[in-house]
C-alpha positions in Angstrom: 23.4 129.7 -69.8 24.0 126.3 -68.2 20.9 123.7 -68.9 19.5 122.7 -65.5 18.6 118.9 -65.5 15.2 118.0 -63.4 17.1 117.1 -60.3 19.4 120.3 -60.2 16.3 122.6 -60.2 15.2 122.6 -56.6 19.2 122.3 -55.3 19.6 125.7 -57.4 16.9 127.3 -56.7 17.3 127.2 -52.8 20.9 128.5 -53.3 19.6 131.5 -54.8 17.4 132.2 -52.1 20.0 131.1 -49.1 22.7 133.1 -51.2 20.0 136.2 -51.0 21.7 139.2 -49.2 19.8 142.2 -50.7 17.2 140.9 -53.0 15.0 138.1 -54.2 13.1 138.1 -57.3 10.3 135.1 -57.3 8.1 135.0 -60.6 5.7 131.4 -60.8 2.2 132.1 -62.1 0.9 129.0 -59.5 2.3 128.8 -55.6 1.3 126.0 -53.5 3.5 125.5 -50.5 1.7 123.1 -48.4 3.9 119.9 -49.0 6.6 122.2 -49.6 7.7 123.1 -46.4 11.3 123.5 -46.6 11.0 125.9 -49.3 8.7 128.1 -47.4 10.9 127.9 -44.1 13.8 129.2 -47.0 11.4 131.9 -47.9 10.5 132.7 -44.5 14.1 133.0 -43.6 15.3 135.7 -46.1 12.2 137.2 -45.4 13.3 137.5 -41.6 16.6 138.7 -41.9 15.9 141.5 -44.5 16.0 140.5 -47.7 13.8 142.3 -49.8 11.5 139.9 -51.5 9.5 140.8 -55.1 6.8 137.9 -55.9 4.9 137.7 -58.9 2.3 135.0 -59.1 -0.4 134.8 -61.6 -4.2 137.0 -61.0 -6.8 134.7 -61.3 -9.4 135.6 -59.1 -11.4 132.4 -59.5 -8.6 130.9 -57.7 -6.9 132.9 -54.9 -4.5 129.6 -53.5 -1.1 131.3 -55.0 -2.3 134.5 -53.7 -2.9 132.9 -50.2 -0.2 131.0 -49.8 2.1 134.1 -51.0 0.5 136.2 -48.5 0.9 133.3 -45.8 4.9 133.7 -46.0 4.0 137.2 -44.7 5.1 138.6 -48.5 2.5 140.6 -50.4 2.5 139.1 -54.0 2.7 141.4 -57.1 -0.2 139.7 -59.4 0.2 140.0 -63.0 -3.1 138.8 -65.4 -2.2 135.7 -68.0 1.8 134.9 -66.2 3.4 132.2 -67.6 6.6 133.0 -67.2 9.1 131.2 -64.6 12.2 132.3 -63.1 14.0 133.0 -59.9 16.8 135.4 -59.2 18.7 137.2 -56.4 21.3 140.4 -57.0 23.9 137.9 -58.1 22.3 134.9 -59.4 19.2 133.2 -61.3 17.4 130.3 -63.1 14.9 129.8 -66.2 12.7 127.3 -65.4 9.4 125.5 -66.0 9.6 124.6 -62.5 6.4 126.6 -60.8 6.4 126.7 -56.8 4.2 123.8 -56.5 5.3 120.6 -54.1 3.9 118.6 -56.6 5.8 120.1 -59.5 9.2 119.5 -57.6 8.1 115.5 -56.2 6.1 114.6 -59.5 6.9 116.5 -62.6 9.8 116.2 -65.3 10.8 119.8 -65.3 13.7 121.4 -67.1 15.6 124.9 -66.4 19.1 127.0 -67.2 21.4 128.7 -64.8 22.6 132.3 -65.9 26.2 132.6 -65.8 26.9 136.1 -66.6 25.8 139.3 -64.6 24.8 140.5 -68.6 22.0 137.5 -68.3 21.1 138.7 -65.0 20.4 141.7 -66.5 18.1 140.9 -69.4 15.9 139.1 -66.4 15.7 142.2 -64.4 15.1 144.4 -68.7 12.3 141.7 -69.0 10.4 142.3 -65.3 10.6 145.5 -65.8 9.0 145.5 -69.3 6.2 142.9 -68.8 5.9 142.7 -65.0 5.9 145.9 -63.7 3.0 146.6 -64.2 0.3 145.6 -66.4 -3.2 146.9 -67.8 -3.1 149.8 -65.8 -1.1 152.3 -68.1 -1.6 156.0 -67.6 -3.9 155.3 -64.3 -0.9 153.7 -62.5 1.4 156.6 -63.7 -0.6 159.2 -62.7 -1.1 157.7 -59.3 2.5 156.8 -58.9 3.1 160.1 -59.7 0.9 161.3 -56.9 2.5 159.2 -54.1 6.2 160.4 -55.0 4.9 164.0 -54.8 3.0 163.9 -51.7 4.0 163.7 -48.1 2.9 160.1 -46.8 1.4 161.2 -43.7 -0.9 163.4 -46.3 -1.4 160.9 -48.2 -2.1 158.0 -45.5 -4.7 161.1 -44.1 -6.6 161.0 -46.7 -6.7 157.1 -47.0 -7.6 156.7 -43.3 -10.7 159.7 -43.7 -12.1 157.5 -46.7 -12.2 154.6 -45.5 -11.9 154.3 -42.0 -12.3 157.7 -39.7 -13.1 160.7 -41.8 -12.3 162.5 -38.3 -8.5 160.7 -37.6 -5.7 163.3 -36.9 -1.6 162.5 -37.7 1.4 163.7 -36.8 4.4 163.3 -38.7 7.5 162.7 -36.2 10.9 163.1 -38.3 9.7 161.1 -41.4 9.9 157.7 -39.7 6.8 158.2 -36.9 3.6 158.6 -37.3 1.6 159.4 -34.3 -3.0 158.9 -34.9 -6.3 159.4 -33.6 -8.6 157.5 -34.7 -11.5 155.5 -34.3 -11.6 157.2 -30.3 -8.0 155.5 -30.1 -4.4 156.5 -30.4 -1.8 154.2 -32.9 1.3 154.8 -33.7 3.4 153.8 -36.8 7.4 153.5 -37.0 9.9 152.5 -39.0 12.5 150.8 -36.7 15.7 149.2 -36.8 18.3 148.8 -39.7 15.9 145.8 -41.0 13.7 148.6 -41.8 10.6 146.8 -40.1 7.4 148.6 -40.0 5.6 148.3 -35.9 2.0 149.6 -35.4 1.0 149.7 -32.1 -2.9 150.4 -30.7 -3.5 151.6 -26.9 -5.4 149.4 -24.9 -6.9 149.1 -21.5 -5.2 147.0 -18.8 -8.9 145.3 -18.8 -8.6 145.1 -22.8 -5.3 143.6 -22.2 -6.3 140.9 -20.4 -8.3 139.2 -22.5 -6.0 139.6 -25.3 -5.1 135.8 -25.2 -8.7 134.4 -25.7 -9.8 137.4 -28.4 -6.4 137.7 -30.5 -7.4 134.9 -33.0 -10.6 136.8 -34.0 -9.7 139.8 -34.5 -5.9 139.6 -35.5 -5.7 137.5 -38.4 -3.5 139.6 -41.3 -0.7 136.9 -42.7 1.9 140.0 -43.5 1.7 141.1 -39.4 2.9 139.3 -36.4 1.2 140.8 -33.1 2.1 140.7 -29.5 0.8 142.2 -26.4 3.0 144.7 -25.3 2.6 145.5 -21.5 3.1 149.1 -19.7 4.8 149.7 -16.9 5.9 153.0 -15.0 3.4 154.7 -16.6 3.4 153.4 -19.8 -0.3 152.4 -21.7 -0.8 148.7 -22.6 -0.5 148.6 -26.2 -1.2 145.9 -29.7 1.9 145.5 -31.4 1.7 144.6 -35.1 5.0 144.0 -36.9 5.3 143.5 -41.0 7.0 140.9 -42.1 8.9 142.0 -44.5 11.2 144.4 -44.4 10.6 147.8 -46.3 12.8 149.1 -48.5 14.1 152.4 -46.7 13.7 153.9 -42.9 11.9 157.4 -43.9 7.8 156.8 -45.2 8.4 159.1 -48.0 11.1 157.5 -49.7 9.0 154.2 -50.0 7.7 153.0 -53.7 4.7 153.8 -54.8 4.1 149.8 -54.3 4.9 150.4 -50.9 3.0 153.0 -49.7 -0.4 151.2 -50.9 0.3 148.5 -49.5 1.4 150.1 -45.9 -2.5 152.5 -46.3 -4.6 148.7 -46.4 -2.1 147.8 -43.8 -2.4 150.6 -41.5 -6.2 150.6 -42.1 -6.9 147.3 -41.5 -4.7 147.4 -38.0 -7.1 150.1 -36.9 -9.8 148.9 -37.3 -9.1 145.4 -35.9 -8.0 146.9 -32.7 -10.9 148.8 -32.3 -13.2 145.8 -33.5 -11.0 144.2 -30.4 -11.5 146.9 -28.0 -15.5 146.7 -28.6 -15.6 142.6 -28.2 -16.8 142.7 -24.8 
């Protein structure tokens, strides 16, 4: 390792996410972007042109800010109770540091960090999140779960989530692993997994009526930080639809070879879209 004086922290630490091609490992127990806005628009960036993005941040449910702002950079965070830790790595590079992502910590604090110089280092960093990261205080219960979503078909298991929580009449169709097709809440959605970025699109039908007041009821009812929406007109025939996109890229194109991680996060997403567009539909 290479010792990292106080103002070669932040110039290393935006090459490893620049230099992110594949993946980007973030681990700072406090996040506070908001006078750091060149290191979100670096965030935002590898978010947007696939990387995919792991961040740890600390739980602390008397003060949600780092969970905010993580979710903000349209990134879900991974929380972890009592972090301390801080480091930042992509598939090639990384840095120990006491450098958290605050702005104040890069413009006011003395801070101190290392640069790994071996792909051996590297490797003891990814031994160490797998050991005390991933994850924590939920031992056999996580297991058994994860367990659970490897075995089961995702449409079957996104069925069940939607009846409990949202339509315990919705019906889905499984289109070649990557489409979902569902009725739900008196509404069709669909859910794909498009493009070679991987990018999960949910889309709601609405009615040309519905659609046009879209632009003066989209900031009530469409509020989710991980999704960007857009009005999607039909033509030739084609229904009016919502568009939600996620931010970040998933890790594969077919639904059941997602992580456990993954496929929890994409049943809140998937619920939440539903029943936003219909909250949408009913806002007369």
């Amino acid at each position: 390792m290479k010792i990292l004086l106080p103002h070669k922290i932040s110039g290393a630490l935006f090459d490893i996410i620049h230099e992110a091609r594949q993946e980007l490992v973030l681990v700072s127990p406090y996040v506070d972007l908001t006078h750091w806005k060149q290191l979100a628009t670096a965030l935002t960036a590898a978010r947007d042109r696939g990387v995919r993005i792991t961040f740890y941040t600390r739980h602390d449910p008397g003060k949600p800010t780092s969970k905010e702002q993580v979710e903000a950079l349209g990134i879900t965070p991974q929380l972890v109770p009592w972090l301390h830790a801080k480091f930042y790595f992509n598939e090639t590079n990384g840095i120990i540091t006491s450098l958290n992502l605050l702005g104040s910590s890069n413009s006011n604090s003395i801070e101190i960090g290392s640069q790994l110089e071996t792909a051996e280092e590297l490797e003891v960093l990814r031994h160490f999140v797998k050991q005390y990261l991933v994850p924590q205080g939920l031992g056999k219960k996580v297991r058994k779960e994860d367990k659970y979503l490897n075995e089961q078909e995702f449409d079957q298991t996104l069925s069940d989530y939607l009846e409990e929580f949202v339509d315990d009449s919705c019906r889905l169709t499984n289109s070649s692993g990557k489409s979902i097709s569902i009725q739900a809440l008196s509404n069709s959605f669909t859910v794909d997994i498009d493009g070679p970025k991987h990018q999960l699109i949910l889309e709601g039908v609405v009615s040309g009526r519905e659609a046009d007041r879209y632009n003066a009821k989209r900031t009530k009812h469409f509020t989710a930080p991980a999704l960007r929406y857009e009005l999607q007109r039909g033509n030739h025939g084609y229904y009016d639809v919502i568009q939600a996109t996620l931010a970040q890229p998933l890790s594969t194109s077919k639904f059941n070879k997602l992580t456990p991680a993954e496929k929890k996060h994409l049943c809140t997403v998937i619920a939440d879209f539903l029943t936003a567009v219909r909250a949408f539909k009913d806002d007369y």
